[in-house]
N, C-alpha and C positions, 0 to 999 in steps of 0.2 A: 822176372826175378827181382825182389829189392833184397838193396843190400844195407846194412850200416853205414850209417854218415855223419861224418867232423862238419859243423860248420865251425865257421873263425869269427861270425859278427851277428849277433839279434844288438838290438835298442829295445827288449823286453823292461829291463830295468828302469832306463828312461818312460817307456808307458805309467808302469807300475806305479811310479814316483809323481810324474804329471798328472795321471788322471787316476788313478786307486784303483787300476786295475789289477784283477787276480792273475795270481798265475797258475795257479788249480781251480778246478770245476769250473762253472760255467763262466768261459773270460773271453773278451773279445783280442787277445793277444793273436798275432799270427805264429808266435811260437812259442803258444801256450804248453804245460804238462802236455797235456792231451794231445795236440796237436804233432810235437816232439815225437810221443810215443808212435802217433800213426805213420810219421816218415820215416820209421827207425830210425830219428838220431842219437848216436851213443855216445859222441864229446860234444857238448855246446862250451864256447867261448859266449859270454856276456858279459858286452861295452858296460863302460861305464860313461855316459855320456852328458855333458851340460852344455846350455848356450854361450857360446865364447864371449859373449857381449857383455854377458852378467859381473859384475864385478869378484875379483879372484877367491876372495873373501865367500861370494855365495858360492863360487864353483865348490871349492872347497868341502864347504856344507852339504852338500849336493853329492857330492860325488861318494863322501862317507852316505850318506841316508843311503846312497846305491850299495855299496859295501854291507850296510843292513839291511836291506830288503833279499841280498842274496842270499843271508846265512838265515837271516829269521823267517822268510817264508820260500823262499824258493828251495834251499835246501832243507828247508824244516816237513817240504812234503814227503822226506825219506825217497825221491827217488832218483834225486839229484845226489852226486856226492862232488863235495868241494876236493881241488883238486890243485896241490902246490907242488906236487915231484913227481918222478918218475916212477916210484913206488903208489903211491896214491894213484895214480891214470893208472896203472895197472890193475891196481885192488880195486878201484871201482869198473875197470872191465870185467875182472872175474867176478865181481855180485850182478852183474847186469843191472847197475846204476846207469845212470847218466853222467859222465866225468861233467863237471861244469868249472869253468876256467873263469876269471876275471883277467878284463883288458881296460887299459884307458883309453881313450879318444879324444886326445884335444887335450894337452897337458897346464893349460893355463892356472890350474885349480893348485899346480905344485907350488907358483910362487918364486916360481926358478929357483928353487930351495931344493939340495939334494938331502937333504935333512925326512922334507915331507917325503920323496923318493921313497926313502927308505923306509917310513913307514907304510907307503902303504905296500910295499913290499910284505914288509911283516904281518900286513890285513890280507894276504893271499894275493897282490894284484902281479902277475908275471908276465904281461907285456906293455905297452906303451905306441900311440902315437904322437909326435911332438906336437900336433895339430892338428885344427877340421878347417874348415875352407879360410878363416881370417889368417890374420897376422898376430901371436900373442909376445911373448917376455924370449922366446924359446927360439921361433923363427917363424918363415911367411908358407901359410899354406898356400897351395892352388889358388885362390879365391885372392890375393893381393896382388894388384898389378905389375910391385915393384918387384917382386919375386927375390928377396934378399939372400935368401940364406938362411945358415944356421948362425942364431948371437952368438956372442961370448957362454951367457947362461947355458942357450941350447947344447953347445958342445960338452959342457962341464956335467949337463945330465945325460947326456948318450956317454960319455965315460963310467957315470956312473952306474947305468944299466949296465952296461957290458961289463963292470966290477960285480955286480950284483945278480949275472946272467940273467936279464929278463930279452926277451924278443924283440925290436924294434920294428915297430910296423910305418911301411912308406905311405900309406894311404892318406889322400888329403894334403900331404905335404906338397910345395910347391918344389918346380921343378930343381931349382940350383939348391933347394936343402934336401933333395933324394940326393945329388951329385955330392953334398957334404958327409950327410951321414957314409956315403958309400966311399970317400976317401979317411974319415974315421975309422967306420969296424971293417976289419978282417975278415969275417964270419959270416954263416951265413942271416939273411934280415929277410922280412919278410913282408904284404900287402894282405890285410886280411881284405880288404872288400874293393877289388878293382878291375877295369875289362881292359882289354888292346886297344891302345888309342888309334893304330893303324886302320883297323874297323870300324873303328866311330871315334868322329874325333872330339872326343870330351877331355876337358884338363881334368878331370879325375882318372884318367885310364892312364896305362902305362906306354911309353915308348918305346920300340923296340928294343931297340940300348939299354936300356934297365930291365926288361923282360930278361934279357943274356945274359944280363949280369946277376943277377938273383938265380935265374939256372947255375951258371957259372960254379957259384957258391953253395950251390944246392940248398936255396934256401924254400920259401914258399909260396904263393900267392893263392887269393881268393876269388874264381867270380863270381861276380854279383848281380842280382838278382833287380836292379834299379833299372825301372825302364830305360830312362834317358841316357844310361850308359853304356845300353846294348845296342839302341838303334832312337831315331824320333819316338819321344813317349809312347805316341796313340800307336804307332805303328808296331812296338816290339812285342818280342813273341818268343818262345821255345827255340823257334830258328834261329834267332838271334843269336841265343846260350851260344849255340853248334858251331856258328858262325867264330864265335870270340874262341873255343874250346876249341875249335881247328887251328889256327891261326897260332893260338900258344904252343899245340900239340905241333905246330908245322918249325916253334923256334925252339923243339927241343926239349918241353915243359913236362913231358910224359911224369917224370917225378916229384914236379915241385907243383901240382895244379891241384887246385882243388874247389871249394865254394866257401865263400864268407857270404853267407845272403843279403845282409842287412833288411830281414824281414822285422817287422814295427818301428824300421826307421825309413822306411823307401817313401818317396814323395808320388812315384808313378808306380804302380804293381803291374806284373807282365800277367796274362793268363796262365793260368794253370801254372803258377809260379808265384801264389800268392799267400802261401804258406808253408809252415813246418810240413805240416799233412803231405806236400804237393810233389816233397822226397820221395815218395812210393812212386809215383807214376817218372819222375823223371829219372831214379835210377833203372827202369824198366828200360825207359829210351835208350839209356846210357849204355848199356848191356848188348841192344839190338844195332846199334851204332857204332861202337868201338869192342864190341870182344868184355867176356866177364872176367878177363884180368885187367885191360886197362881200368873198366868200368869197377873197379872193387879200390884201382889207385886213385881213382878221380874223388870216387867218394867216401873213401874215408882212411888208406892206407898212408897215402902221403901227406895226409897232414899228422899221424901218430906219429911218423918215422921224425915230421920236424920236430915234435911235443918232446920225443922220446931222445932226440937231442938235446934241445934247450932248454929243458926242465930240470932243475937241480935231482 
């Protein structure tokens, strides 16, 4: 059986922008149209993503060209529809569009400016990560030894989202700025692309303690599809996926699980998990593994039901 599927994270955009790749007909994207269409997915979220080194100024630029590549050719193919409410993800489930969402990844490009926030609020972008692996204006991802926190800035912008309802995504963030954000909002937050650190122990997966606490609040999480976060690169596998999806399923995650691939952003690709396409065979698994009610939550209900919350 396949079923429809949310993902929460492609770096399509990122391709598109770096190397002029298409996102219709014949493209080497992993989650191309085409591609998309063959794993039945029906919501795609698309990062918006730059290299945090770049100075903030090009993020900036960078990140708007991403904002136009989404409206002028990815949704310009008519089978995308952009997607800013609750009403919109609705209306383009009943035309059998493709709901497509914008996210940021690594908020360096704002400028610790809730000014910039705000607009790119108004260009459609309805979620946010403070950070990718460095340290910017905002706080320290994963990837910074000193493991800081959230700044002064960072906090004044996660106020600001939560005025502005957009999503706040843990991913990448280091560990005492997930413990910030988490004594900030109320609400629930959510990881579009991360695995169980307890299963592998990567600083980008979660610990159990935050896994809880996002159930807790019924918020969300993504896993993903990154060899090196499922298991040693050469080594991961399908089994892997089952492996991390039990383990969340064992803390309780039945309603907040689901998948952020980070397909055209993944550094190691797992077999037969190396693309959009690659939904059809593993909601088949999903199905023969857990039962076609969990398997219809995993893949695409519970990420609507969070959409369908914190979306204006």
């Amino acid at each position: 059986m396949t079923l429809p599927v949310a993902d929460a994270h492609v770096d399509v955009l990122m391709r598109m922008s770096e190397e002029g790749a298409p996102f219709a007909g014949d493209s080497p994207l992993a989650a191309s149209l085409e591609r998309l269409q063959m794993g039945h997915v029906t919501t795609q979220v698309f990062a918006l993503f730059v290299w945090p080194r770049l100075p903030e100024t090009v993020q900036l630029e960078k990140v708007l060209q991403g904002i136009d590549l989404f409206y002028t050719e990815v949704a310009a193919t008519g089978r995308v529809q952009p997607v800013k409410s609750k009403q919109e993800y609705q209306a383009a489930a009943a035309s059998g569009k493709i709901a497509g969402l914008l996210s940021i990844e690594g908020a360096g490009c704002l400028r610790a400016q809730p000014h910039l926030l705000r607009v790119m609020y108004q260009l459609g972008v309805r979620g946010m990560g403070l950070t990718w692996n460095d340290a910017n204006a905002l706080a320290d991802g994963c990837g910074e030894p000193r493991n800081g926190g959230l700044t002064t800035a960072g906090r004044r912008i996660v106020q600001e989202m939560q005025h502005l309802g957009m999503w706040i995504d843990l991913a990448h963030l280091g560990d005492h700025g997930v413990r910030d954000v988490l004594d900030l909002v109320d609400g629930p937050v959510m990881a579009s692309h991360a695995n169980a650190r307890k299963v592998h122990a990567h600083r980008r997966n979660l610990p159990d303690e935050v896994i809880r606490e996002i159930v807790r609040r019924q918020g969300w999480i993504g896993i993903t599809f990154e060899g090196s976060f499922l298991n040693h690169p050469a080594a991961a596998s399908l089994d892997d996926v089952f492996r991390h999806l039990d383990h969340f399923l064992e803390l309780g995650a039945d309603d907040c699980l689901g998948f952020g691939s980070d397909f055209d952003g993944t550094s190691n690709a797992v077999p037969n998990l190396s693309s959009a396409a690659d939904y059809a065979r593993l909601s088949e698994a999903l199905v023969k593994r857990y039962g076609e009610g969990l398997a219809h939550k995993l893949c695409h209900q519970n990420f609507e039901r969070f959409l369908l919350k914190v979306l204006p």
